[in-house]
Each structure stands twice: as structure tokens, then as C-alpha cells.
N, CA, C and O of each residue as an XYZ file, in Angstrom:
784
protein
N      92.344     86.905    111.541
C      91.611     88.004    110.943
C      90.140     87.897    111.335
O      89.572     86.805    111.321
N      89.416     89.220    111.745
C      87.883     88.576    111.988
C      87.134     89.068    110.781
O      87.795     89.337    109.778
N      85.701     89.231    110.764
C      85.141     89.130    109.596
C      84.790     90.367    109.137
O      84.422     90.632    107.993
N      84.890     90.980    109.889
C      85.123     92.185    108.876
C      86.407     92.859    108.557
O      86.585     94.057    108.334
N      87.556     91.573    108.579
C      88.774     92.191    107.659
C      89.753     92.693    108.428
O      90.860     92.655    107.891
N      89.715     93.133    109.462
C      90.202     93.828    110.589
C      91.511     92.438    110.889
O      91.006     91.362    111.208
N      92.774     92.462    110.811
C      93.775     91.630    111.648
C      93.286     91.980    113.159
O      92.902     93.131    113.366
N      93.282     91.015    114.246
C      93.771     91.148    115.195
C      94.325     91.222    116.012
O      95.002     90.211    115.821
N      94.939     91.887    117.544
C      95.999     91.698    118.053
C      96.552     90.580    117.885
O      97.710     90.645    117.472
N      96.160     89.640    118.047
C      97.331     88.563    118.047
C      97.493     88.159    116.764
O      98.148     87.118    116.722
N      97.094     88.641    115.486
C      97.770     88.449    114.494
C      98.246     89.419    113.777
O      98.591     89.398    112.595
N      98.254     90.244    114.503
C      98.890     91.603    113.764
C     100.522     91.298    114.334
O     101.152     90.702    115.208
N     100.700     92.344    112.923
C     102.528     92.121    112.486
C     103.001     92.980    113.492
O     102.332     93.644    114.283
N     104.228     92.900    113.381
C     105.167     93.198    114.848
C     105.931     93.782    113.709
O     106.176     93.104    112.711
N     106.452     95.470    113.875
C     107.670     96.135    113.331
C     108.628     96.517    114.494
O     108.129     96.976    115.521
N     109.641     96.395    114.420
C     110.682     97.025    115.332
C     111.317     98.437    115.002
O     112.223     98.430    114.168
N     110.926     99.712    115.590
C     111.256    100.667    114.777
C     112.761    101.329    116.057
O     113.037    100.556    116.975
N     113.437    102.474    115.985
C     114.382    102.654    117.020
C     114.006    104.376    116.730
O     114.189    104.828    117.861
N     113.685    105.290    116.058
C     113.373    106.417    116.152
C     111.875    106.967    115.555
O     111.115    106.463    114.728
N     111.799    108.090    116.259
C     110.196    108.946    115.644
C     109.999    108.912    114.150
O     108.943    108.734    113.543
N     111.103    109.096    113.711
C     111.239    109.081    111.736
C     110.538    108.490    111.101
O     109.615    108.671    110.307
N     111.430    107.232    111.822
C     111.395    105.340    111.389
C     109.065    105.677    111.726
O     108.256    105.854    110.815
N     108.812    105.647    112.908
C     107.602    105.527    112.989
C     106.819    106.339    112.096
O     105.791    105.917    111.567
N     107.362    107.696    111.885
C     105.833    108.649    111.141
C     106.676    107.882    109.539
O     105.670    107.349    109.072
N     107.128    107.747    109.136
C     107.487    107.130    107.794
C     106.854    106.072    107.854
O     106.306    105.922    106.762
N     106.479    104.749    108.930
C     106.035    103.363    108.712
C     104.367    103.933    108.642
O     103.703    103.566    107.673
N     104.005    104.435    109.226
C     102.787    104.914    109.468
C     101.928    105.909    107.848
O     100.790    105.745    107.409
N     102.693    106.585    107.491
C     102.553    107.171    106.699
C     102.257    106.351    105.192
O     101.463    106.490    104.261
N     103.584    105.254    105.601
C     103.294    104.300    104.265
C     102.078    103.160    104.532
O     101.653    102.521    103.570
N     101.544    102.941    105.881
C     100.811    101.743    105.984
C      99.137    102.557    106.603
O      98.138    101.882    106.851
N      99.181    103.611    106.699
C      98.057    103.651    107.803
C      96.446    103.422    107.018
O      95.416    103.135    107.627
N      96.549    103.600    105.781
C      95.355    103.406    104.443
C      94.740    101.778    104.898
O      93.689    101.371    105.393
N      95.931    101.185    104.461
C      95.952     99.855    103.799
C      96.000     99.080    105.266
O      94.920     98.585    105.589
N      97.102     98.901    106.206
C      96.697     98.109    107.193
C      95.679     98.706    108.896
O      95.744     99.817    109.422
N      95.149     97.935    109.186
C      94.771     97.977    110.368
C      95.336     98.193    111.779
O      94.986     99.034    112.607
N      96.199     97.340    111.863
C      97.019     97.375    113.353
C      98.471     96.552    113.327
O      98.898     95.594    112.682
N      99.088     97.561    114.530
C     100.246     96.673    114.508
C     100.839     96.693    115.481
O     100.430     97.598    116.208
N     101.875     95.969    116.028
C     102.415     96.109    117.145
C     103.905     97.253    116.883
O     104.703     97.235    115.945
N     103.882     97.859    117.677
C     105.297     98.356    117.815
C     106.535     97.984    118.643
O     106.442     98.233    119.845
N     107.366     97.582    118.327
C     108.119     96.832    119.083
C     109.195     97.810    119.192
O     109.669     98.149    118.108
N     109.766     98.419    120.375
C     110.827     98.860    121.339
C     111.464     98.487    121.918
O     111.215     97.448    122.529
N     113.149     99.421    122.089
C     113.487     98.647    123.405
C     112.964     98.902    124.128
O     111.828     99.361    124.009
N     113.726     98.666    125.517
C     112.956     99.192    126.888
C     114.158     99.885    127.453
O     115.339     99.536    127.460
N     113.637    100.825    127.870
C     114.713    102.016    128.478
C     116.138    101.411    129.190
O     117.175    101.944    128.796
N     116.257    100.369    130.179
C     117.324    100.026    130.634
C     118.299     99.527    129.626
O     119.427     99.962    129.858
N     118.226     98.729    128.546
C     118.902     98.544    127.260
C     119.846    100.027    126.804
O     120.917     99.854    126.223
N     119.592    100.778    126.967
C     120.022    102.432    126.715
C     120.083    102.491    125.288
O     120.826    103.273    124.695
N     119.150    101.503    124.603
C     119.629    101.401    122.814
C     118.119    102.686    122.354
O     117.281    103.161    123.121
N     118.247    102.853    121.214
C     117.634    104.033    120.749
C     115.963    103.552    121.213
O     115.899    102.420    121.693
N     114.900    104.171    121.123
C     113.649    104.167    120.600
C     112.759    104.968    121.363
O     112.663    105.199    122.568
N     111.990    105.415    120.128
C     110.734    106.686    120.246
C     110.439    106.806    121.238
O     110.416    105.791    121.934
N     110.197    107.632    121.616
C     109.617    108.612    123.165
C     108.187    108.494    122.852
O     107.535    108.830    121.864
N     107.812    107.803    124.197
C     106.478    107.556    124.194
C     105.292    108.510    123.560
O     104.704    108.257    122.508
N     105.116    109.365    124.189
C     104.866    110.900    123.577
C     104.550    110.984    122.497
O     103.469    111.289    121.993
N     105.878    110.604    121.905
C     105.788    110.618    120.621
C     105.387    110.030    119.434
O     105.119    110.483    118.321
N     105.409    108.686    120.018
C     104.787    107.347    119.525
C     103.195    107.527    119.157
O     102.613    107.343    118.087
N     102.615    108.035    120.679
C     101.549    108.179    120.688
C     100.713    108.992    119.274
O      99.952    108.528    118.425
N     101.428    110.829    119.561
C     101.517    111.771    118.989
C     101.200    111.407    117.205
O     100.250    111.710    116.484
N     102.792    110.435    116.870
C     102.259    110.317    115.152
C     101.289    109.285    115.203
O     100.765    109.345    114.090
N     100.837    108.531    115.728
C      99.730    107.793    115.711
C      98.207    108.439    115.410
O      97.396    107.966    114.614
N      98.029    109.572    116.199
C      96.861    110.729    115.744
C      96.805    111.113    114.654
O      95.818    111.060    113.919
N      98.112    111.657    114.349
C      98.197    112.487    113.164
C      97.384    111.626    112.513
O      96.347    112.284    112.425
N      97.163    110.488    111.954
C      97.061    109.640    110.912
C      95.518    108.672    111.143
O      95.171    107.740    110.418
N      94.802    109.171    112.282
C      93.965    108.660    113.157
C      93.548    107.434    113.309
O      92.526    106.840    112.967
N      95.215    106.928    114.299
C      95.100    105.507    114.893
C      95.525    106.264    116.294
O      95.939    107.364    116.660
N      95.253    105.301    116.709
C      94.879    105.286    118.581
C      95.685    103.623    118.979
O      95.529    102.480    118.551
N      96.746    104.385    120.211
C      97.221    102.931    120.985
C      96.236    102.276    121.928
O      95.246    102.792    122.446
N      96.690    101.055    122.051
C      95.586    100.330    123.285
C      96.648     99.837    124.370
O      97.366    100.427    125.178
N      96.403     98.302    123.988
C      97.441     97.260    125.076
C      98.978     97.293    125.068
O      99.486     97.614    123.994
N      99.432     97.138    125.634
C     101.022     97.316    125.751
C     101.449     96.372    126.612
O     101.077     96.374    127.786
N     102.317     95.419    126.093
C     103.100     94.038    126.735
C     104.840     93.926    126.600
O     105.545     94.191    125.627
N     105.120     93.568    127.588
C     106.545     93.194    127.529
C     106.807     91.869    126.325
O     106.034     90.935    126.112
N     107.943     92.098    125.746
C     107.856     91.577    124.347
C     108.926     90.288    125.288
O     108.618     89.096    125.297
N     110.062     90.797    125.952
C     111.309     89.973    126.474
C     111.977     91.269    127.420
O     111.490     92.356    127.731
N     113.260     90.666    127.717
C     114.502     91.379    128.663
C     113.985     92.449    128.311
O     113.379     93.240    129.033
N     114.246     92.551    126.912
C     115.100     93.844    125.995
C     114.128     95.178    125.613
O     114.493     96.353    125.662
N     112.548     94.588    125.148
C     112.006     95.174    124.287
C     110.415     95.239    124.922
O     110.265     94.925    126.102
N     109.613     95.522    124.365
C     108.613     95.941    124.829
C     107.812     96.238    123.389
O     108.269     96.538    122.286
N     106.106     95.984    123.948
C     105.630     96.436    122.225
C     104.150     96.875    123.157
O     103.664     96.491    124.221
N     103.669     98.156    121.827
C     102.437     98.314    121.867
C     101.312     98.933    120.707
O     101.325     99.918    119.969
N     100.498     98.000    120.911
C      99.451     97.730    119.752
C      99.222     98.795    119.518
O      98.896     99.443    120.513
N      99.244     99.567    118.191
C      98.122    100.646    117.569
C      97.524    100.436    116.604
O      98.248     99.679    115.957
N      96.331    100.680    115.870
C      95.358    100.543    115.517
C      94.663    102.016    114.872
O      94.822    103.117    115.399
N      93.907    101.775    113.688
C      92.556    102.451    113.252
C      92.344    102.779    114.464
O      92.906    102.094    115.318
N      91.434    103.973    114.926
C      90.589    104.403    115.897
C      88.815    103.708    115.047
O      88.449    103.843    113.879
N      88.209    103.114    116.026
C      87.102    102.478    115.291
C      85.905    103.892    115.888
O      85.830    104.346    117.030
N      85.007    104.349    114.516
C      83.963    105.048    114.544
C      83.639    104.676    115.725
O      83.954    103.604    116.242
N      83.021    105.505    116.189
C      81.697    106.075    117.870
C      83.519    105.491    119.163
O      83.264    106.067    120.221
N      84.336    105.044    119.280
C      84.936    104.718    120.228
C      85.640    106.141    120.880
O      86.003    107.015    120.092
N      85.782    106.297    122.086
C      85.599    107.043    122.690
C      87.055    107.845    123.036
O      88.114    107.217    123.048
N      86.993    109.350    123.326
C      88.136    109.484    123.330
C      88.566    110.389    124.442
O      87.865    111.262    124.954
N      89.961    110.040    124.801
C      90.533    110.488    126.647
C      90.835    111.787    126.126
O      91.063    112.150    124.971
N      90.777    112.591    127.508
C      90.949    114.147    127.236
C      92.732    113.977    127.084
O      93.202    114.915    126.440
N      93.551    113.180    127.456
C      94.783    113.266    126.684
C      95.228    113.807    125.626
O      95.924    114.766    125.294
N      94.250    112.355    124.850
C      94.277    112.924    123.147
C      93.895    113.647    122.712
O      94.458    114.007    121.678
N      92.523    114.482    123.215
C      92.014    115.804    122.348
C      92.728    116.680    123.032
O      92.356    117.847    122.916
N      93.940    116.407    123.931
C      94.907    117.711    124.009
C      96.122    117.479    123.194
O      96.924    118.410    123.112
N      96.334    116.528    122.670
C      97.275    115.761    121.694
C      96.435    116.583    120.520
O      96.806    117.740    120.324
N      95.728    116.259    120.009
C      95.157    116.959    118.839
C      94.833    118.381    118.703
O      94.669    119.005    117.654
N      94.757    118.846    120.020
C      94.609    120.381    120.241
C      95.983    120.989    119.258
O      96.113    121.674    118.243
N      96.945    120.228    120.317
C      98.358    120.865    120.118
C      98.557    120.581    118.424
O      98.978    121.361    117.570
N      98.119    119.250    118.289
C      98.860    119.153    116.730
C      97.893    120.384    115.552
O      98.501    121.293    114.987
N      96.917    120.245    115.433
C      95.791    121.370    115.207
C      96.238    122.349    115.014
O      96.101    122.980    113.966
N      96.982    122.755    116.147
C      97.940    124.192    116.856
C      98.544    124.344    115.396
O      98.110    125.056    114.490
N      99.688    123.477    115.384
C     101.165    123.078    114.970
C     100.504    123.145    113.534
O     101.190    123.679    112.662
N      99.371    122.713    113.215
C      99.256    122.119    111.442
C      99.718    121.005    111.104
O     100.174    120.871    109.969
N      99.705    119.885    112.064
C     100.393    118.702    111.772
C      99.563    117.644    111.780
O      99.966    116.509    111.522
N      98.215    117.945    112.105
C      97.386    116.913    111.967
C      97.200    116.482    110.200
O      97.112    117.458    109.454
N      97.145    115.190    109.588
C      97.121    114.587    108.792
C      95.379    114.699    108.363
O      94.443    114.737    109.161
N      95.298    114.743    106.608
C      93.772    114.471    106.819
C      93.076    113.260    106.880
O      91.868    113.196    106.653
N      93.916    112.092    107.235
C      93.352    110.849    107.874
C      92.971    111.194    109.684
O      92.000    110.693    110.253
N      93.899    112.073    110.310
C      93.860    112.072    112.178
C      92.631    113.250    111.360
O      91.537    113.163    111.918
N      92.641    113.867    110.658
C      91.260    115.137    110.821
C      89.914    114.329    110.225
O      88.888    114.598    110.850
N      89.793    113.609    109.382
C      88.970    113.115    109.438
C      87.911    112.054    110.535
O      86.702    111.832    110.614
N      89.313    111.533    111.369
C      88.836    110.579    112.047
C      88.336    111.484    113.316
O      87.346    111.096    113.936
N      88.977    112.635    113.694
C      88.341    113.786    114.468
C      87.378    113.987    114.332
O      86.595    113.649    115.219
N      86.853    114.698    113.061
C      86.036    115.621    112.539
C      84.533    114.381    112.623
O      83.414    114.874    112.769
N      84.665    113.012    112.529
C      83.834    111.943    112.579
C      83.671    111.620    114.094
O      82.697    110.917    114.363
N      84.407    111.988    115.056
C      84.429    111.990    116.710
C      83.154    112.944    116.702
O      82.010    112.510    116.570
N      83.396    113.958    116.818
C      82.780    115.199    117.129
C      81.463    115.221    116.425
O      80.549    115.965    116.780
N      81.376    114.327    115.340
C      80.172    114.722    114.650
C      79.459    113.734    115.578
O      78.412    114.224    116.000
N      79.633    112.836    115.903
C      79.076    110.811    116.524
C      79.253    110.816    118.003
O      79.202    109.760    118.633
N      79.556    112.496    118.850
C      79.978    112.548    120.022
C      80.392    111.634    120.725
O      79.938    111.681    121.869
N      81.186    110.672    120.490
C      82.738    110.203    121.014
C      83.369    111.464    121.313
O      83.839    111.502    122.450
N      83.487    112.293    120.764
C      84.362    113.230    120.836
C      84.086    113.663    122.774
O      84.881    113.992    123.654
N      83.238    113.542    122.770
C      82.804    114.372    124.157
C      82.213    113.470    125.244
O      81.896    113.902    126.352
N      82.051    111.898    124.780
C      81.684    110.876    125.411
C      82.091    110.407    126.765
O      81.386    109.681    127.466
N      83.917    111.111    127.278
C      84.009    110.437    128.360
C      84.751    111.811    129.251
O      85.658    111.693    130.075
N      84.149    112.986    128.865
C      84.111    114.269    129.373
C      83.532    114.435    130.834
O      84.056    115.155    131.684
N      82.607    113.827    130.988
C      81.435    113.884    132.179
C      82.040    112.874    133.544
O      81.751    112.834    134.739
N      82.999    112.127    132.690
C      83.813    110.609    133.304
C      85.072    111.344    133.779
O      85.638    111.423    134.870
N      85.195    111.614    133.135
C      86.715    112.209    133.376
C      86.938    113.745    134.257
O      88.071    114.162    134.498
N      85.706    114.477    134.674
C      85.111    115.427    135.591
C      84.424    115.016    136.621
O      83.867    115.782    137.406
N      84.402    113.159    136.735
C      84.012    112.560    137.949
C      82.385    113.033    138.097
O      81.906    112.965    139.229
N      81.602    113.466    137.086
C      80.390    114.152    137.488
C      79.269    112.872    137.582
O      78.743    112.655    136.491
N      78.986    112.329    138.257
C      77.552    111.449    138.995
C      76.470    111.650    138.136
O      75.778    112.636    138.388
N      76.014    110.651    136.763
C      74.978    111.030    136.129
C      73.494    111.026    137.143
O      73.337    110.724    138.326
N      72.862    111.339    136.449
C      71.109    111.664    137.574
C      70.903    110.348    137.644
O      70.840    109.924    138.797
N      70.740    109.325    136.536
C      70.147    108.103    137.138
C      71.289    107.044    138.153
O      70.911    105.963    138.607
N      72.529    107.535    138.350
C      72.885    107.269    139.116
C      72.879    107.440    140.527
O      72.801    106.612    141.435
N      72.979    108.724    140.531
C      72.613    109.611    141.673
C      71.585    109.223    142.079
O      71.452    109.251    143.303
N      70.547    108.753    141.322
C      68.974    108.416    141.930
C      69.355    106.916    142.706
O      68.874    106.633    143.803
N      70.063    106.229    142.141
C      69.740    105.015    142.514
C      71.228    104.541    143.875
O      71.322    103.407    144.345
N      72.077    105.565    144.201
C      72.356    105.979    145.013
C      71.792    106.580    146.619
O      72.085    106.401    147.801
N      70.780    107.414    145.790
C      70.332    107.540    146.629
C      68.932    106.505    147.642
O      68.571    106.588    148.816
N      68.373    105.394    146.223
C      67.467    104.552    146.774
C      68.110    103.639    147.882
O      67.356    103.029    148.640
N      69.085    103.556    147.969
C      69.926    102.504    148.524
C      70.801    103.491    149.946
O      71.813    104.182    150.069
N      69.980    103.142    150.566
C      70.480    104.081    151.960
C      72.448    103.845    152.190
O      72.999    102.759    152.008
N      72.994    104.794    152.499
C      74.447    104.577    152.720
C      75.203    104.431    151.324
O      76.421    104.601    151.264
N      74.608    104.182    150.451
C      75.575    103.715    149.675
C      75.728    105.484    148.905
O      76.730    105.976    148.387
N      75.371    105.646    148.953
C      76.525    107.266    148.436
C      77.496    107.367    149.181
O      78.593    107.122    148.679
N      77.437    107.725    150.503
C      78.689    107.583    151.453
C      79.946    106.558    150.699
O      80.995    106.858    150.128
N      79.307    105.259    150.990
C      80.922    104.730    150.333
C      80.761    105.248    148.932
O      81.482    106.238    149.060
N      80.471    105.287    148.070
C      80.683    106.424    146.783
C      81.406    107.216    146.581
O      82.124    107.269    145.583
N      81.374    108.059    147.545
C      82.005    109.123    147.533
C      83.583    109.088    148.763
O      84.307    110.044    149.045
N      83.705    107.389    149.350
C      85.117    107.503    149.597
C      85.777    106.489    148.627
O      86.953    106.148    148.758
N      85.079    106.090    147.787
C      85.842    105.282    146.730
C      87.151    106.128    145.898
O      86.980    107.347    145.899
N      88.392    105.662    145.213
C      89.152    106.634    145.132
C      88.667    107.226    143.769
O      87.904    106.487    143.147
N      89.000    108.532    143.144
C      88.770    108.949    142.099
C      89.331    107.956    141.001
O      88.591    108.008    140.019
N      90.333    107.109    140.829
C      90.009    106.357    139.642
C      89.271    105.694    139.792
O      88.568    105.646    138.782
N      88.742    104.669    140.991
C      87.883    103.871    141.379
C      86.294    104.340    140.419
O      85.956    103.712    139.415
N      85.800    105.071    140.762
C      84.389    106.239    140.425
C      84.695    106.600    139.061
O      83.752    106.864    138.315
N      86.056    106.655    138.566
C      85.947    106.764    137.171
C      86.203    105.723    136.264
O      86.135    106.003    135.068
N      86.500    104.507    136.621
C      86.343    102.990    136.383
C      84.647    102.759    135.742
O      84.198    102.477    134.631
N      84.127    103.004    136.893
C      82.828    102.483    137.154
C      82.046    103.523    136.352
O      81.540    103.165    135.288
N      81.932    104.545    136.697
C      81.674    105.105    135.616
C      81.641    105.260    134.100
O      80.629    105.445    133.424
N      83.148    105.137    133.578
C      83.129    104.449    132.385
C      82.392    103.470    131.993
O      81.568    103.426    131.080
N      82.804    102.512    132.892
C      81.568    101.060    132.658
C      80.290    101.891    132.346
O      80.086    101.816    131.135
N      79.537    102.501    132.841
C      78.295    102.685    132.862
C      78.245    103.460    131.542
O      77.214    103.064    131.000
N      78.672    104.113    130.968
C      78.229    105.143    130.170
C      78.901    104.380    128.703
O      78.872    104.834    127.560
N      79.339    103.430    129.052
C      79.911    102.281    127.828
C      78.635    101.691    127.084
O      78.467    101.156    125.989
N      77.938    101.970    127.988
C      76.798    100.367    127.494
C      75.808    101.017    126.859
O      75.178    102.047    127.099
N      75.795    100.240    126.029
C      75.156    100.274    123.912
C      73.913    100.260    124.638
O      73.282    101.268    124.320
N      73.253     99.525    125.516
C      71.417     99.229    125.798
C      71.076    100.066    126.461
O      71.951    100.392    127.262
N      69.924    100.774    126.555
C      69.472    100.942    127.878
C      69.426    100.427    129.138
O      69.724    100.873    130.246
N      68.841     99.047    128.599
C      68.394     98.281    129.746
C      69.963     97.752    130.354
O      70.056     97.558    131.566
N      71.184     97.530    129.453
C      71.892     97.344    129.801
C      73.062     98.396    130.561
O      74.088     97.961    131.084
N      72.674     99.914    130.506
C      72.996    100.989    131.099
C      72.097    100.977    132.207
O      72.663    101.732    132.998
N      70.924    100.540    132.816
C      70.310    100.248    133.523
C      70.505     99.486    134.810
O      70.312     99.699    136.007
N      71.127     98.172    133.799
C      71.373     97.375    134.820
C      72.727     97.800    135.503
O      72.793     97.267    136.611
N      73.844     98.585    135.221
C      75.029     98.843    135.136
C      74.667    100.092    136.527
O      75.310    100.096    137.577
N      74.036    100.631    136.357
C      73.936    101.335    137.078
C      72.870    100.831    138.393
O      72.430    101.713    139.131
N      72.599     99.794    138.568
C      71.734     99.826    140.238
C      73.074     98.621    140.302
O      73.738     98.953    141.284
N      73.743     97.324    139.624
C      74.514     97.130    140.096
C      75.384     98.316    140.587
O      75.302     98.495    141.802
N      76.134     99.097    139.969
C      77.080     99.864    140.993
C      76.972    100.905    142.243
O      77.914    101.452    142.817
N      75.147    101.075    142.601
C      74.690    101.001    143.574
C      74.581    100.563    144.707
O      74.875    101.047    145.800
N      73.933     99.164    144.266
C      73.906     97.833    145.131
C      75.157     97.441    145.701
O      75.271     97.049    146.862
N      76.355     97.576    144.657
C      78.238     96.848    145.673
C      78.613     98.335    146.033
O      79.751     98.519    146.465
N      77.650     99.567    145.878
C      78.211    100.898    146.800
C      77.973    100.970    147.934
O      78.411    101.783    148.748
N      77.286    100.159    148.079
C      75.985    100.208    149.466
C      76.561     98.906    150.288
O      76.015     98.793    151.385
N      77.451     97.993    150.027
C      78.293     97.237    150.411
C      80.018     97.450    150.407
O      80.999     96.756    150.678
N      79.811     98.530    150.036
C      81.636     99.158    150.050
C      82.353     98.648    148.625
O      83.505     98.609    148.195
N      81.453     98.397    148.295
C      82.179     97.369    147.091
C      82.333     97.856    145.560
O      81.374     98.343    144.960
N      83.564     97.699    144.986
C      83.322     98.289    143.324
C      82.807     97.354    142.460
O      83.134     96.191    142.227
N      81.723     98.247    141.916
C      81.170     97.862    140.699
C      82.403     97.406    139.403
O      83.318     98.225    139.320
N      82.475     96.385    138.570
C      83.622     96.561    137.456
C      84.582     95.721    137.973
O      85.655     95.576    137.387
């Protein structure tokens, strides 16, 4: 457990669920009170029941927890961590099309609307928009451009590559440490090299 109360992956409890039910029912009864947990599945070649990814994901919003890591458990099974969504953390245009749709539907929970409605206010909500449109912030671009050649390889790096690195950059809490993030991924552009 760390100190502010939070279990962590590796001590968070492991449920084995086999349908969507089983999950928005475990979720429904725990999402207040615990933090995180692993979900444990089979794995498709087994041909034994369990939740469609999708879907997994899906009641996880409702209730506003967010998946992360995902590990092979054995042969058979497979698990992956979900969790609270933690204030200011950032969110993939996936999910705000996951939430679009549920929104749609009326199925968002007022735990997934609150934890929304706290995105959007703390712009997380819109944080990795600019990342995910591949768009080159200015002080990057500047320091791209101080560094002769290195836009060129920049711009043959592959699109996840540039959106890796990017992320990195627009992650960082400091200035100085958004600073430094950015003439490093300059400096290994200008050597062919990825930043991250």
C-alpha cells in the first residue's frame, strides 16, 4: 500500500470474472471503496467464457476507472490492472470516444461523470489532443530548427515514434524539465535518434 492509501499493482487483489455482468456488478459493488484491481481472464485460445475487451474497458468508464498494464497471468489466463483514474492524468481520444458513446446511450455512471466533468475542468481532458494530431509544439519546432538536419530525421521518424516523444514532452510537471525534454529530443533528432 503507498501512503496515500492507494493499494498497488502488485498488491492489488486479483478477481477472476468470465462475463460483462460478472464485471459491471464487481465494479459497481467495489468502485467507492477500493482502488485497483487486477482482472483476471481467460485467454481466447482456452475457448472458455470472458468479457470482450471493449467491454471490459467500456464498464470501467462508466464508473471512472481507467485500465493500464496488462500481463499474462499463465497458459490459460491473462489479467489487466484497472484502477481510479487519478485527477490531472491524461486522457486517449479512445476513451473520450468511449464516453462520447456512453453519454450517447445514458450509461455513464455519476462516478465516470464526475471523473469526466473533473478532466475537462483540469484539461486532461484535452491534454494529449495536440499528441495524438502529431502537431510539433513551437518550442519544439524552434529547437528543431536550431539544430541543422534534425527536422529532416523528425519528420521520417514513424508516427508512433513522434507521438512517443511527444507525449514524453508534454508529460513533464517543470518547465525546466519540459525544457530539457525538448532540446534532448532535438539533439538524438539531429542524430537519427529517438528521444524516450
Amino acid at each position: 500500500m503507498t501512503k496515500t492509501g492507494i493499494v498497488s499493482q502488485a498488491d492489488a487483489p486479483r478477481v477472476h470474472l468470465e462475463t460483462t455482468q460478472q464485471w459491471r456488478e464487481w465494479l459497481l459493488d467495489h468502485h467507492q471503496a477500493d482502488t485497483g484491481v487486477w482482472l483476471v481472464t481467460w485467454r481466447t485460445p482456452t475457448g472458455r467464457p470472458a468479457p470482450p475487451y471493449e467491454e471490459q474497458i467500456t464498464e470501467a468508464l462508466r464508473v471512472g476507472w481507467v485500465d493500464s498494464t496488462a500481463k499474462r497471468l499463465d497458459d490459460e489466463r491473462t489479467m489487466l490492472y484497472f484502477a481510479r483514474r487519478r485527477p490531472g492524468s491524461p486522457w486517449a481520444r479512445t476513451n473520450k470516444e468511449r464516453i462520447a458513446r456512453l453519454e450517447a446511450a445514458k450509461r455513464l455512471l455519476p462516478a465516470g461523470q464526475a471523473t469526466v466533468d473533473r478532466a475537462r475542468a483540469d484539461g486532461s481532458w484535452t491534454l494529449l489532443d495536440a499528441v495524438e494530431d502529431l502537431v510539433v509544439p513551437d518550442d519544439l519546432a524552434a529547437a528543431l530548427d536550431r539544430h541543422d538536419g534534425a527536422r529532416a530525421h523528425w519528420d521520417r521518424f514513424t508516427p508512433s515514434a513522434r507521438k512517443q516523444i511527444l507525449w514524453w514532452i508534454v508529460q513533464a510537471k517543470r518547465p525546466t524539465t519540459r525544457a530539457a525534454r525538448v532540446e534532448e529530443s532535438a539533439r538524438r533528432a539531429l542524430l537519427g535518434e529517438r528521444a524516450r
